[in-house]
CHARMM-style PDB file with segment names, atoms N, HN, CA, C and O in Angstrom:
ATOM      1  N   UNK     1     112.946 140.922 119.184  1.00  0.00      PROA
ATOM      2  CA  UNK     1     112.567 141.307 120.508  1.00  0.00      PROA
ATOM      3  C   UNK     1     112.215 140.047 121.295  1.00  0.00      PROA
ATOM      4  O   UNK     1     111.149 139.639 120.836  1.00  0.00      PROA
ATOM      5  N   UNK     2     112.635 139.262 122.266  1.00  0.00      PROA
ATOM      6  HN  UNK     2     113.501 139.595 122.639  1.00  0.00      PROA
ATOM      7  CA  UNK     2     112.744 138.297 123.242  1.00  0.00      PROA
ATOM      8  C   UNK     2     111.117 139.264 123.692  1.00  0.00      PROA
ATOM      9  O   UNK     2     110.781 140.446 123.765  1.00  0.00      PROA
ATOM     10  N   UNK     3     110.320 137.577 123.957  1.00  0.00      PROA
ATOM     11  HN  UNK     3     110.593 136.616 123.898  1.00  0.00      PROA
ATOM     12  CA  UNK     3     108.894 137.695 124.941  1.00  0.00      PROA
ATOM     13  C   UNK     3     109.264 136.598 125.933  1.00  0.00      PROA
ATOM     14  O   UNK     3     110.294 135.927 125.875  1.00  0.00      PROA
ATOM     15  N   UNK     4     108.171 136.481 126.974  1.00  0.00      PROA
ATOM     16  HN  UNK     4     107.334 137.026 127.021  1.00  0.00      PROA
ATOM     17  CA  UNK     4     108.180 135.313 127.507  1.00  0.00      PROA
ATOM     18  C   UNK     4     107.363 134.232 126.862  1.00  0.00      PROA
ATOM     19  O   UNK     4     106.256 134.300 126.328  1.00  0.00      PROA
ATOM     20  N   UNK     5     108.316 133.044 127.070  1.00  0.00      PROA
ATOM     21  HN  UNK     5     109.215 132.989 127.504  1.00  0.00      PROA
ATOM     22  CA  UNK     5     107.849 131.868 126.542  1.00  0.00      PROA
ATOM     23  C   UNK     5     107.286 131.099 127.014  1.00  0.00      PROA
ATOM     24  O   UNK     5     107.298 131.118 128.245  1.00  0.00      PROA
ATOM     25  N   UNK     6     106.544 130.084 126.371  1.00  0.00      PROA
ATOM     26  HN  UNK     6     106.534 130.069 125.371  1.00  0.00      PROA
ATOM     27  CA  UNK     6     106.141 128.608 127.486  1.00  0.00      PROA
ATOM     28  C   UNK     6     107.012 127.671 127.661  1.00  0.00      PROA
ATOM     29  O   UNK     6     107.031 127.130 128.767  1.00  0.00      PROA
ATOM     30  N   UNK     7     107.933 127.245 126.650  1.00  0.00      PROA
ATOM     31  HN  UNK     7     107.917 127.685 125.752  1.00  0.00      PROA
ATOM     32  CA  UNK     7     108.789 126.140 126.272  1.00  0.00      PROA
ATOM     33  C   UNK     7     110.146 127.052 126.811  1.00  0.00      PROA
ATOM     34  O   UNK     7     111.110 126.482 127.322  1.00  0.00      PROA
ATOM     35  N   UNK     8     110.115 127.924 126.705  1.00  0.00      PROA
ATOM     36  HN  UNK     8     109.332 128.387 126.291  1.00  0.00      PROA
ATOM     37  CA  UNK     8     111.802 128.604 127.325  1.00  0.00      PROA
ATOM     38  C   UNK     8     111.919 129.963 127.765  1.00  0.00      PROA
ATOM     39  O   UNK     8     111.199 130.825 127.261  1.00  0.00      PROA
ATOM     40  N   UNK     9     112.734 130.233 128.633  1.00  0.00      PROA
ATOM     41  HN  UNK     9     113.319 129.533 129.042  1.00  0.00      PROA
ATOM     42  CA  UNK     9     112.363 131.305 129.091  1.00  0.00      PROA
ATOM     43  C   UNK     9     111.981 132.759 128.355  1.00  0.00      PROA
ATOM     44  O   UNK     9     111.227 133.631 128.785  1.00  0.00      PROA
ATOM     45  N   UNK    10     112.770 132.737 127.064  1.00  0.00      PROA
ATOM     46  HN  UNK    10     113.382 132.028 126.714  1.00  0.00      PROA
ATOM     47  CA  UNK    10     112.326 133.489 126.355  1.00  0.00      PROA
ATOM     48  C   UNK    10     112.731 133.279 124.923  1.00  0.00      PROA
ATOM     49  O   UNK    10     113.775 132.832 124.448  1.00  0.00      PROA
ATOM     50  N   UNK    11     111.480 133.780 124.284  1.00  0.00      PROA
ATOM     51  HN  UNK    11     110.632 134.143 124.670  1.00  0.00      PROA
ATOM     52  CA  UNK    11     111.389 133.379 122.709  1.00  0.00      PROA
ATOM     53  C   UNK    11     110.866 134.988 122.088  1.00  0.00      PROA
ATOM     54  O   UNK    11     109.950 135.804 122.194  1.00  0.00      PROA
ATOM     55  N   UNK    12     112.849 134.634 121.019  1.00  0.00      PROA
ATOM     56  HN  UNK    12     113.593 133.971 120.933  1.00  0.00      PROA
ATOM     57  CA  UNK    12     112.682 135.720 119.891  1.00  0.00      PROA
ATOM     58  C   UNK    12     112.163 135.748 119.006  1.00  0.00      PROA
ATOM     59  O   UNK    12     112.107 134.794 118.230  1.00  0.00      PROA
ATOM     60  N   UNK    13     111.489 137.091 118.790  1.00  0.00      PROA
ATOM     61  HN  UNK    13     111.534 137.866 119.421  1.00  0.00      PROA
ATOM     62  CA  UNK    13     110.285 136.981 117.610  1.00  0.00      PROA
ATOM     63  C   UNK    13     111.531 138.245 116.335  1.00  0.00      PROA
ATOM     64  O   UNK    13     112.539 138.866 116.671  1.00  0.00      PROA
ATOM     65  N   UNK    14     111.079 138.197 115.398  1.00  0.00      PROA
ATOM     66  HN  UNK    14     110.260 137.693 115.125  1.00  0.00      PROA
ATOM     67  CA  UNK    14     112.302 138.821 114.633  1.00  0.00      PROA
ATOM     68  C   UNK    14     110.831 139.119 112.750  1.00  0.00      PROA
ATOM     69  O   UNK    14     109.961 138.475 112.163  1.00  0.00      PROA
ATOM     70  N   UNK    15     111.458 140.367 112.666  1.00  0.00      PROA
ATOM     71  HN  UNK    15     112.165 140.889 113.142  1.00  0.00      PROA
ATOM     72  CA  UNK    15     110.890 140.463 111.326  1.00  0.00      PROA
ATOM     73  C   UNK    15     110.565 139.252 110.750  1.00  0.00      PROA
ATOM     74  O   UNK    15     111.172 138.333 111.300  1.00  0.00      PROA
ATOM     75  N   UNK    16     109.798 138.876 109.802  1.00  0.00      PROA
ATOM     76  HN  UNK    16     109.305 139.622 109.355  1.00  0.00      PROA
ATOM     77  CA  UNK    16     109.491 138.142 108.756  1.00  0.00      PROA
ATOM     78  C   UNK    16     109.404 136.655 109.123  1.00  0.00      PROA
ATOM     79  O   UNK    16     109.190 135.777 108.288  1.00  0.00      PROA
ATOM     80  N   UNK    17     109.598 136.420 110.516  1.00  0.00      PROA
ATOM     81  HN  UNK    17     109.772 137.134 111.195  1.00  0.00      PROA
ATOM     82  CA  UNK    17     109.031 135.436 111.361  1.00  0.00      PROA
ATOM     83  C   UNK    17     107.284 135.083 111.066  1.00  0.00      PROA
ATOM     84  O   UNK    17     106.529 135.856 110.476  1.00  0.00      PROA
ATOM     85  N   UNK    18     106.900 133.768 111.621  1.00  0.00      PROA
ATOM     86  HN  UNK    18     107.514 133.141 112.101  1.00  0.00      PROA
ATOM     87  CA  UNK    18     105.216 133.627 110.871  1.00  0.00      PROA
ATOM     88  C   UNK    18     105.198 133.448 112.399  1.00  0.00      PROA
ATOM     89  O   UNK    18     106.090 133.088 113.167  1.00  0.00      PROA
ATOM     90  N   UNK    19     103.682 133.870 112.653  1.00  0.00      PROA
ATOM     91  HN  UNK    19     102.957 134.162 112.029  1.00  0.00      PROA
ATOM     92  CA  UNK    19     103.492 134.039 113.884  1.00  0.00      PROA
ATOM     93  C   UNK    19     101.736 133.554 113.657  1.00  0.00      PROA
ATOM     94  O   UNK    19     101.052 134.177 112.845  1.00  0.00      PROA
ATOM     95  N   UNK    20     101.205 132.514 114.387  1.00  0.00      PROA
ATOM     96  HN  UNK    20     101.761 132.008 115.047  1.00  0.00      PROA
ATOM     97  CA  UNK    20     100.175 131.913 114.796  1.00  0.00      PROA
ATOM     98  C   UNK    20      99.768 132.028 116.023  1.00  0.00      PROA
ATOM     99  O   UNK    20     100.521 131.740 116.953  1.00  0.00      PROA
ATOM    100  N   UNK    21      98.683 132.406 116.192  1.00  0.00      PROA
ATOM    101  HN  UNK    21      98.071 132.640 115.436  1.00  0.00      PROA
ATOM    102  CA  UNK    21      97.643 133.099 117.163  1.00  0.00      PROA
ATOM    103  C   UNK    21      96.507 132.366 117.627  1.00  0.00      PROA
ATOM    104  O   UNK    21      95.778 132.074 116.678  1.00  0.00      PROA
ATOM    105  N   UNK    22      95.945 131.827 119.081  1.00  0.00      PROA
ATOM    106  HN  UNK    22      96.537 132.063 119.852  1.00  0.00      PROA
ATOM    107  CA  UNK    22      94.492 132.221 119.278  1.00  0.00      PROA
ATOM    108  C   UNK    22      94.362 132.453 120.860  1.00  0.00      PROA
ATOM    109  O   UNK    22      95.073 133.046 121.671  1.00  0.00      PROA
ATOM    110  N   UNK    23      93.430 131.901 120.940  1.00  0.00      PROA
ATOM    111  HN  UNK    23      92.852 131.419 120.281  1.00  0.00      PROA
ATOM    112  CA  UNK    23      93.192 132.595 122.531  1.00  0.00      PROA
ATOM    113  C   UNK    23      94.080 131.688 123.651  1.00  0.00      PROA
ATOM    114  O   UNK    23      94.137 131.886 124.865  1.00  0.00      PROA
ATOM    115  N   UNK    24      94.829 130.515 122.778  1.00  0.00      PROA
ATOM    116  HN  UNK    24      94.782 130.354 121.792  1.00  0.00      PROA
ATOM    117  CA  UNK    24      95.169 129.385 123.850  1.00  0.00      PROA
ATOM    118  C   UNK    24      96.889 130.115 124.017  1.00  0.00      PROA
ATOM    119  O   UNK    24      97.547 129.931 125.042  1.00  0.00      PROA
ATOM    120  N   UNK    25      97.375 130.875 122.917  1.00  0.00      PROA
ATOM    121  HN  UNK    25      96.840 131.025 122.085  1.00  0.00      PROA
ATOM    122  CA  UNK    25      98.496 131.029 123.171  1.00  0.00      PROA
ATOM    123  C   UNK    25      99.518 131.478 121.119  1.00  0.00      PROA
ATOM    124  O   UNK    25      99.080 131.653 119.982  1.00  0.00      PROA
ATOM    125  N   UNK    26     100.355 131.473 121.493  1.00  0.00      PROA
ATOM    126  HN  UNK    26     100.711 131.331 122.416  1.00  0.00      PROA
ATOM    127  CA  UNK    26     100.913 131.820 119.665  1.00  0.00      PROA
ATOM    128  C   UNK    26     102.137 130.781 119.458  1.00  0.00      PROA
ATOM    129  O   UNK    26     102.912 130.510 120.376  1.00  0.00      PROA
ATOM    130  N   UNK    27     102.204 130.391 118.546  1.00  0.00      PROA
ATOM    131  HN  UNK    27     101.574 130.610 117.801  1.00  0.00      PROA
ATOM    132  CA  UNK    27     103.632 129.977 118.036  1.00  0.00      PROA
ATOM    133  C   UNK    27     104.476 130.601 117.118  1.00  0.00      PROA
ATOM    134  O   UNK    27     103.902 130.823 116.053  1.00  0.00      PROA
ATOM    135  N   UNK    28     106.196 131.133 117.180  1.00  0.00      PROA
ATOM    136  HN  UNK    28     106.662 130.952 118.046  1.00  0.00      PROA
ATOM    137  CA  UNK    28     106.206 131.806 116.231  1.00  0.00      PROA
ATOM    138  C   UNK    28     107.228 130.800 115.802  1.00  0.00      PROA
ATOM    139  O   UNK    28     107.701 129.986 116.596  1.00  0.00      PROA
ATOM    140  N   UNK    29     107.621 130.874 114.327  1.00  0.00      PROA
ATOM    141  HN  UNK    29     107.237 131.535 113.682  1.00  0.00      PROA
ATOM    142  CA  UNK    29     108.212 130.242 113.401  1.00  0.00      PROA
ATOM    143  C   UNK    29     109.433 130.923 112.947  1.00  0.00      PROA
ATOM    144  O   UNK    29     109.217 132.033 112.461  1.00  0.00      PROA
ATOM    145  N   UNK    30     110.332 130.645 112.971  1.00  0.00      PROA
ATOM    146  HN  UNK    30     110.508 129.744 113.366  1.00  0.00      PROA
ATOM    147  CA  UNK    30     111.364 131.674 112.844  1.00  0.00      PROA
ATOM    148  C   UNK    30     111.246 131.920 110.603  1.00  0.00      PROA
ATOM    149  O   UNK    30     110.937 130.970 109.884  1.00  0.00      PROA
ATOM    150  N   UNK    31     111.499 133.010 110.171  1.00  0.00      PROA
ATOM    151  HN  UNK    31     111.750 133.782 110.755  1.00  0.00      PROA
ATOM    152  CA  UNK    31     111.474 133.453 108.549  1.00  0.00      PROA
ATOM    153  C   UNK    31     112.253 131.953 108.136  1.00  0.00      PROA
ATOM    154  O   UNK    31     111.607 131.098 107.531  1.00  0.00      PROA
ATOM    155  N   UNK    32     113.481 131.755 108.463  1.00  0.00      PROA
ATOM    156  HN  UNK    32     114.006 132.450 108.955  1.00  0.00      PROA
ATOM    157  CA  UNK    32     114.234 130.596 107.854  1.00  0.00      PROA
ATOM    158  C   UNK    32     113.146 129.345 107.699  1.00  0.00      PROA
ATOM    159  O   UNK    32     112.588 129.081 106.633  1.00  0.00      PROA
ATOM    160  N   UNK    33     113.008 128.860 108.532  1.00  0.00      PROA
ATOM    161  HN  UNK    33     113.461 129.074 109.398  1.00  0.00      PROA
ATOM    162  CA  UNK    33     111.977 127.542 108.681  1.00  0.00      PROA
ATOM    163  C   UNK    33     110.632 127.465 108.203  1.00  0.00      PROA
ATOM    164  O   UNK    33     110.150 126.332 108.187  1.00  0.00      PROA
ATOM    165  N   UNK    34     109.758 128.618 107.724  1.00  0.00      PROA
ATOM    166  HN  UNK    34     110.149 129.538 107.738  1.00  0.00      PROA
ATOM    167  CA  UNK    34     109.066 128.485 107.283  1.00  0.00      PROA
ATOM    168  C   UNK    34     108.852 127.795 106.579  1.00  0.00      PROA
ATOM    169  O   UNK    34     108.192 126.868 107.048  1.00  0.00      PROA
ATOM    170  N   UNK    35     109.167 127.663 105.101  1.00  0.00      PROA
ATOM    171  HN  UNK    35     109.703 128.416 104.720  1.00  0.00      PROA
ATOM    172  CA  UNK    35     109.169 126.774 104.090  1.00  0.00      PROA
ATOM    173  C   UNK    35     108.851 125.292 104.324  1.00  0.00      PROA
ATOM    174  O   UNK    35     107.757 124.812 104.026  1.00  0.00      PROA
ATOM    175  N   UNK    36     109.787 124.634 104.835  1.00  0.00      PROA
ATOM    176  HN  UNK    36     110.676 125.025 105.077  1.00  0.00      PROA
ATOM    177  CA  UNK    36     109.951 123.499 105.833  1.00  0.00      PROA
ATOM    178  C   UNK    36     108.387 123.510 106.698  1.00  0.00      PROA
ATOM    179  O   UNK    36     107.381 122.859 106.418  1.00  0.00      PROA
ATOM    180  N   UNK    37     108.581 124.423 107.751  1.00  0.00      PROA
ATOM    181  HN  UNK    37     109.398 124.952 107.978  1.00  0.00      PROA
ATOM    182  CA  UNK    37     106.998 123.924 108.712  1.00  0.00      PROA
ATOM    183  C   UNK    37     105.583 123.929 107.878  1.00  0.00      PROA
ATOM    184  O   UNK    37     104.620 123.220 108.172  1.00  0.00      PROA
ATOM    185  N   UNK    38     105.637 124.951 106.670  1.00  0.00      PROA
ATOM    186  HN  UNK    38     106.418 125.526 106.430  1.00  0.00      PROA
ATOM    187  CA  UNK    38     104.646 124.419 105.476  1.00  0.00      PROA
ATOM    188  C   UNK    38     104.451 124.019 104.767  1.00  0.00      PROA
ATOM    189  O   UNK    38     103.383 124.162 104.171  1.00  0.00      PROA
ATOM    190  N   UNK    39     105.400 123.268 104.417  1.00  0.00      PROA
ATOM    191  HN  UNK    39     106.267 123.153 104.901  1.00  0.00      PROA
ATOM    192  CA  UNK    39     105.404 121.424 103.417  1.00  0.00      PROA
ATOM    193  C   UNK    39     105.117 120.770 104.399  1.00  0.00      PROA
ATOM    194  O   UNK    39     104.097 120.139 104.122  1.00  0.00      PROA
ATOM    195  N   UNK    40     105.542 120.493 105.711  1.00  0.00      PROA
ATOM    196  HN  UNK    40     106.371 121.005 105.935  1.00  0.00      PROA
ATOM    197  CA  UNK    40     105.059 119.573 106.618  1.00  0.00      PROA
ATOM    198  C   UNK    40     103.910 119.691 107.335  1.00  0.00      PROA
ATOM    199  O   UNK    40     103.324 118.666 107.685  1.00  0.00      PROA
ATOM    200  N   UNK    41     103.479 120.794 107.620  1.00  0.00      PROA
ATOM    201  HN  UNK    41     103.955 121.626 107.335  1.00  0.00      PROA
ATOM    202  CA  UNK    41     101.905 121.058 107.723  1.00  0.00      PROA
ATOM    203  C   UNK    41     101.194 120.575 106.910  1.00  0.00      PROA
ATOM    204  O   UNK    41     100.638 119.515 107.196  1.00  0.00      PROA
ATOM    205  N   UNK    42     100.984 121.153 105.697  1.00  0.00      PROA
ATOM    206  HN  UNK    42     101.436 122.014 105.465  1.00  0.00      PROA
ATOM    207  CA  UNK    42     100.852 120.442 104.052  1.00  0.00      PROA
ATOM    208  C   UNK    42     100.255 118.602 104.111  1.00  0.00      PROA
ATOM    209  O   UNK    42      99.198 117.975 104.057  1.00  0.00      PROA
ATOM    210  N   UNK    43     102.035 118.301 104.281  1.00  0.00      PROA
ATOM    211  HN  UNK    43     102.894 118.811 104.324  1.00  0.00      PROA
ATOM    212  CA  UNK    43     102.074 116.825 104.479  1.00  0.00      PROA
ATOM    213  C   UNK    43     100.786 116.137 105.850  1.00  0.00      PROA
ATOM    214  O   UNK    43     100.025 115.361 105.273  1.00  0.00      PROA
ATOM    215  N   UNK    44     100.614 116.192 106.587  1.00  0.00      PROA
ATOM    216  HN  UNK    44     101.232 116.823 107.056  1.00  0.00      PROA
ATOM    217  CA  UNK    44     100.079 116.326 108.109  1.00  0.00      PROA
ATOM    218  C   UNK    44      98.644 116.427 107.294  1.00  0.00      PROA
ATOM    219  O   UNK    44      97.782 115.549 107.290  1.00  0.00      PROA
ATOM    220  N   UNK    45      98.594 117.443 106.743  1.00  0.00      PROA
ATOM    221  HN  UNK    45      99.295 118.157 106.746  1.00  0.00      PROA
ATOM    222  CA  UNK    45      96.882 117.664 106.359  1.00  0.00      PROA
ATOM    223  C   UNK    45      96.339 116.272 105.103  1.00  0.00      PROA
ATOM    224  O   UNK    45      95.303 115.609 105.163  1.00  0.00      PROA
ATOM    225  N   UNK    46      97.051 116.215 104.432  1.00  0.00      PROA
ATOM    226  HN  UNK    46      97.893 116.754 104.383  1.00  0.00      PROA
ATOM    227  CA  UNK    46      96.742 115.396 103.380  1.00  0.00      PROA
ATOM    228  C   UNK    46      97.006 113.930 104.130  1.00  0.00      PROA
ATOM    229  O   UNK    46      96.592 112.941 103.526  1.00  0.00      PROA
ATOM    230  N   UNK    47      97.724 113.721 105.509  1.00  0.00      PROA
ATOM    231  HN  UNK    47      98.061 114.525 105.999  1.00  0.00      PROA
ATOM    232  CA  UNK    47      97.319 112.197 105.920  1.00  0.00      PROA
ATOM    233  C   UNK    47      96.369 112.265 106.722  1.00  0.00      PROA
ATOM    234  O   UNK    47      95.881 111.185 107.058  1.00  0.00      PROA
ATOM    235  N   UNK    48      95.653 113.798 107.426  1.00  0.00      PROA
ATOM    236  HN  UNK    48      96.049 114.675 107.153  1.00  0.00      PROA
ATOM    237  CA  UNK    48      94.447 113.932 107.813  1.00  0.00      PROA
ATOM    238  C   UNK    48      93.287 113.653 106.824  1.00  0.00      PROA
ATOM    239  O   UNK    48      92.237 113.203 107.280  1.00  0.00      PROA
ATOM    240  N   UNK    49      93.409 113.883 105.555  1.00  0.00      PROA
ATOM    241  HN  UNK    49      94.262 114.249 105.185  1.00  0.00      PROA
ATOM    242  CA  UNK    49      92.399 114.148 105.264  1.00  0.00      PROA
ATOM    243  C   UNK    49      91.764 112.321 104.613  1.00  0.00      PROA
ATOM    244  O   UNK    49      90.624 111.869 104.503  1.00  0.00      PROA
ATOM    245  N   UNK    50      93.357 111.614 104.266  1.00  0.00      PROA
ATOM    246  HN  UNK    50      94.283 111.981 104.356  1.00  0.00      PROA
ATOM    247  CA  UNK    50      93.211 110.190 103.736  1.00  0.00      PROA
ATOM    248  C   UNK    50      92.430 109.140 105.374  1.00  0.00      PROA
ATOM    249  O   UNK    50      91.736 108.126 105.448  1.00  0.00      PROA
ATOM    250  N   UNK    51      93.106 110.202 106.544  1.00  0.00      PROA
ATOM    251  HN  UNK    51      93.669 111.026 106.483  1.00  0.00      PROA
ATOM    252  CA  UNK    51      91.938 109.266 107.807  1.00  0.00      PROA
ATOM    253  C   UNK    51      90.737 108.865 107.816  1.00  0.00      PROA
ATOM    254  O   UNK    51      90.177 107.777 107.952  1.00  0.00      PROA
ATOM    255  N   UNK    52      90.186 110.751 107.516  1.00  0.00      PROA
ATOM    256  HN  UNK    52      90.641 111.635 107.405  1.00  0.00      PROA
ATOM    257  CA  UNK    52      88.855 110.676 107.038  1.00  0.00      PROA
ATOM    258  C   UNK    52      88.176 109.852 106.407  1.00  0.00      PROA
ATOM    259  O   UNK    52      87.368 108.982 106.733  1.00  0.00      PROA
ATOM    260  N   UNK    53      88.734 110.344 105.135  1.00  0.00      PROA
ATOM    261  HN  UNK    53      89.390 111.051 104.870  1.00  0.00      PROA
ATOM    262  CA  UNK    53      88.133 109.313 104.117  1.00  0.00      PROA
ATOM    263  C   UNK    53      88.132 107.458 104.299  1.00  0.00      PROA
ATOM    264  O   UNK    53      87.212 106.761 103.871  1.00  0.00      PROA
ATOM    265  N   UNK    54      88.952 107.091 104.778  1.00  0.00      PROA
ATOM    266  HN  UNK    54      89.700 107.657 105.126  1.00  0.00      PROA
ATOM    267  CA  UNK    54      89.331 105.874 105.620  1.00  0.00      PROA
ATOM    268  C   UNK    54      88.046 105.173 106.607  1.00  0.00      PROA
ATOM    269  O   UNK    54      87.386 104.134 106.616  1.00  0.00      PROA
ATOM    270  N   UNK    55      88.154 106.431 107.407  1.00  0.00      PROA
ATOM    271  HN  UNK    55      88.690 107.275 107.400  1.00  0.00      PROA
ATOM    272  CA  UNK    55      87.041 106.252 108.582  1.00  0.00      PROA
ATOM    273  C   UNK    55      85.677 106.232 108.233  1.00  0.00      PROA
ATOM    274  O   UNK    55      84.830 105.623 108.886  1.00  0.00      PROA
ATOM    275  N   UNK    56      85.462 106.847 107.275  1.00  0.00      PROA
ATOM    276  HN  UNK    56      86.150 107.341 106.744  1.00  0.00      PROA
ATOM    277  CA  UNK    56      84.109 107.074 106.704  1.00  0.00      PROA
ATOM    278  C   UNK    56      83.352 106.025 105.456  1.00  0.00      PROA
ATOM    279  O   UNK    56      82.231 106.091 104.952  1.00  0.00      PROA
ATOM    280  N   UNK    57      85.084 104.564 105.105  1.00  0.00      PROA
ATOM    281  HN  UNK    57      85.995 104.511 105.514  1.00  0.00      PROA
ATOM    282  CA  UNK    57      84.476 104.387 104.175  1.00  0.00      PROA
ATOM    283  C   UNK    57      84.485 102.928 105.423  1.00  0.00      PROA
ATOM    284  O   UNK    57      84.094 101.874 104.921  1.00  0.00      PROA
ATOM    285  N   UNK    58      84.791 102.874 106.552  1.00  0.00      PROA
ATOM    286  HN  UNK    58      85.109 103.730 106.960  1.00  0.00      PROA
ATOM    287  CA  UNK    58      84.315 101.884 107.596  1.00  0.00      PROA
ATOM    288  C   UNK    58      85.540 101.843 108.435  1.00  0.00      PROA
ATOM    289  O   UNK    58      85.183 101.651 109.597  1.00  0.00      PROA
ATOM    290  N   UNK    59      86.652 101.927 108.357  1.00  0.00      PROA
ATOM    291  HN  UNK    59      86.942 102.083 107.413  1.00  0.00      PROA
ATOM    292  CA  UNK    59      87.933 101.359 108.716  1.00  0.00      PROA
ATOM    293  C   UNK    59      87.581 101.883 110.373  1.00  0.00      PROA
ATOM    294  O   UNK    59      86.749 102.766 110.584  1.00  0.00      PROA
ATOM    295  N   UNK    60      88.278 101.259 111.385  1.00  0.00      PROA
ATOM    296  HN  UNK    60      88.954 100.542 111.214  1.00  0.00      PROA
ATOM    297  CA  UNK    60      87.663 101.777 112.764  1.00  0.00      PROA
ATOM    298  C   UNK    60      88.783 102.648 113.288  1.00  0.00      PROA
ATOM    299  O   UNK    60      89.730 103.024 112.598  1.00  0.00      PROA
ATOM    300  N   UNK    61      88.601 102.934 114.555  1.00  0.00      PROA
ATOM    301  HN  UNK    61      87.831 102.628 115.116  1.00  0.00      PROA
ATOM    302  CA  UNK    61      89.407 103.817 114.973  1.00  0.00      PROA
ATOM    303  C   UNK    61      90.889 103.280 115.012  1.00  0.00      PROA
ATOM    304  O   UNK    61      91.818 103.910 114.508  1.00  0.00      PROA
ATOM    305  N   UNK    62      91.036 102.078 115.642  1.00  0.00      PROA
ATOM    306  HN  UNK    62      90.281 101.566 116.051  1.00  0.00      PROA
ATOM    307  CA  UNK    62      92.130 101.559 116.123  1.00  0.00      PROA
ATOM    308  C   UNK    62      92.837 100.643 114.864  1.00  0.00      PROA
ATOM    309  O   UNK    62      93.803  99.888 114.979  1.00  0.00      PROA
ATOM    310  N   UNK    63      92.128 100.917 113.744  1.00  0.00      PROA
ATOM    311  HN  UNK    63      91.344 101.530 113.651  1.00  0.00      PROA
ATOM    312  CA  UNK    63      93.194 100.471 112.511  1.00  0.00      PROA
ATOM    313  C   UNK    63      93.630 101.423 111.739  1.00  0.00      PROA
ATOM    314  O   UNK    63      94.380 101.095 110.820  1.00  0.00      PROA
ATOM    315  N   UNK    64      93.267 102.862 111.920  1.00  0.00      PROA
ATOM    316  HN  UNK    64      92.658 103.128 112.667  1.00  0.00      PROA
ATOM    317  CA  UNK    64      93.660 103.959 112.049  1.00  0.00      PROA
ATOM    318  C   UNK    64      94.632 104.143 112.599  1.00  0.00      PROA
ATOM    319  O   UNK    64      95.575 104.211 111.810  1.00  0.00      PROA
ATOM    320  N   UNK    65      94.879 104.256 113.521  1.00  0.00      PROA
ATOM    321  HN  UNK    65      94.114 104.201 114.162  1.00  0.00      PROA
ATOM    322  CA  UNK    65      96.203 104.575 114.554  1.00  0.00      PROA
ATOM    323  C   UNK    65      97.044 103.327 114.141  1.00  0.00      PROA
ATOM    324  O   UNK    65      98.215 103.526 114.461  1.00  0.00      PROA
ATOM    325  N   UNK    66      96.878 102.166 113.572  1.00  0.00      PROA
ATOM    326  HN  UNK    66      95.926 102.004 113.312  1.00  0.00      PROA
ATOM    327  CA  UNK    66      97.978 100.776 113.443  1.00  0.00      PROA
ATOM    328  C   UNK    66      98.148 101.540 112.233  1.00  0.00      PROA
ATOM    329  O   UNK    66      99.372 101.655 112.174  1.00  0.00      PROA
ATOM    330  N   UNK    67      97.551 102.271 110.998  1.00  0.00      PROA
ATOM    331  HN  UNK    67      96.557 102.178 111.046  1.00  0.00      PROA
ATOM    332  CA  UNK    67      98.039 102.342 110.072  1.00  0.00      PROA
ATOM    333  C   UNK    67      98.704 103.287 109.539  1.00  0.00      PROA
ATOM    334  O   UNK    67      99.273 103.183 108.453  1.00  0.00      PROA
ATOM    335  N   UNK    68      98.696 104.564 110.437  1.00  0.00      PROA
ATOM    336  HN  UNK    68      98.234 104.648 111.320  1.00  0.00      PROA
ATOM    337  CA  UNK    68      98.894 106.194 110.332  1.00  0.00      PROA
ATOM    338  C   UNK    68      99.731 106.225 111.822  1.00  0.00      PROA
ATOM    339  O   UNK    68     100.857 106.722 111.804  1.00  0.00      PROA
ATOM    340  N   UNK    69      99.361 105.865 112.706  1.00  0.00      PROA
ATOM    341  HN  UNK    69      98.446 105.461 112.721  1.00  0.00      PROA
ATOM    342  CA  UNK    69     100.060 105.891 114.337  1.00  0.00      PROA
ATOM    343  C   UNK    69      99.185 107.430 114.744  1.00  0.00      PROA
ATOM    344  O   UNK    69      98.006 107.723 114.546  1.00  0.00      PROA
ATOM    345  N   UNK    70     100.228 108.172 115.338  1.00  0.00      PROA
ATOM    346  HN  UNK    70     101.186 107.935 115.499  1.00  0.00      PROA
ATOM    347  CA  UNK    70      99.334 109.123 116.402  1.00  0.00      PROA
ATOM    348  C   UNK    70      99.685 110.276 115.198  1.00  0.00      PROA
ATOM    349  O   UNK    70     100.766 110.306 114.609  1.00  0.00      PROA
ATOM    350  N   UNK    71      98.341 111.404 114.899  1.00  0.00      PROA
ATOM    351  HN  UNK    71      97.463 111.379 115.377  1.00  0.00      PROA
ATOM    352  CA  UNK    71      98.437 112.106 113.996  1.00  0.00      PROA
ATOM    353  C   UNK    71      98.204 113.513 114.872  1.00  0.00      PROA
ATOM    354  OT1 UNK    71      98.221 114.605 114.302  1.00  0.00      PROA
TER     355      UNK     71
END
């Protein structure tokens, strides 16, 4: 079933599609791609989480971003 979109005029949502929600707006994921957008989510979290730990054991902001770039 085609909704209106932000990125295009309209975006099909289809059975077994993953669909993410909050008050700012949804993204849906088409069933095929899933797999894919959650290894790379996955991936994304675990160089979030090595920032942290980074940042916390002194490293500053801006050798952060030279060493990871924009996360």
């Amino acid at each position: 079933m085609p909704i209106r979109g932000a990125t295009a005029r309209e975006v099909s949502v289809s059975p077994g599609d993953f669909i993410l929600a909050d008050e700012d707006g949804a993204v849906v994921v088409p069933a095929a791609l899933v797999p894919h957008v959650l290894e790379q989510a996955e991936k994304l979290t675990q160089t979030e989480v090595a920032i942290r730990s980074d940042l916390a054991a002194g490293l500053t902001l801006a050798e952060a971003l030279r060493k990871y770039g924009h996360v």
